[in-house]
C-alpha positions, 0 to 999 in steps of 0.5 A: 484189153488189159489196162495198168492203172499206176496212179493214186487213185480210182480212174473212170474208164469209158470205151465209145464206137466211132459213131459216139455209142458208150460201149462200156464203162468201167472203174480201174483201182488206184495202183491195180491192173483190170482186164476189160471184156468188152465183146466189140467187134472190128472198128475204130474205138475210142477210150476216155480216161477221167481220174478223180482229180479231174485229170482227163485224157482220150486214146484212139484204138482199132481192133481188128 
C-alpha cells in the first residue's frame, strides 16, 4: 500500500483485520510518501489515520 502524507506534521497509521486485530502500525512524515508492506492476506481491513494534532479519520480497504 503506498500512502501520500501532504500535511504538516507526522501521522499515525494503523491497519485493523475486520475481527479488531491491529495488523500493523506505522508513522508517515509530514509531507513524505511511505510504501507500507504489510503481508495481509485477502479480507476486508480497516486503516485509522491520527495526526498530531488530534485530527482523526477511518477508511474501509478490501484486498483481493
Amino acid at each position: 500500500m503506498h500512502i501520500h502524507n501532504g500535511e504538516d506534521e507526522t501521522v499515525a497509521i494503523s491497519i485493523y483485520e475486520a475481527t479488531g486485530r491491529l495488523v500493523k502500525q506505522v508513522f508517515v512524515e509530514a509531507n513524505s510518501d511511505t510504501k507500507v508492506n504489510y503481508g495481509a492476506s485477502p479480507g476486508v481491513y480497516i486503516i485509522h489515520l491520527l495526526s498530531e494534532s488530534g485530527k482523526r479519520a477511518s477508511r474501509k480497504m478490501a484486498r483481493e
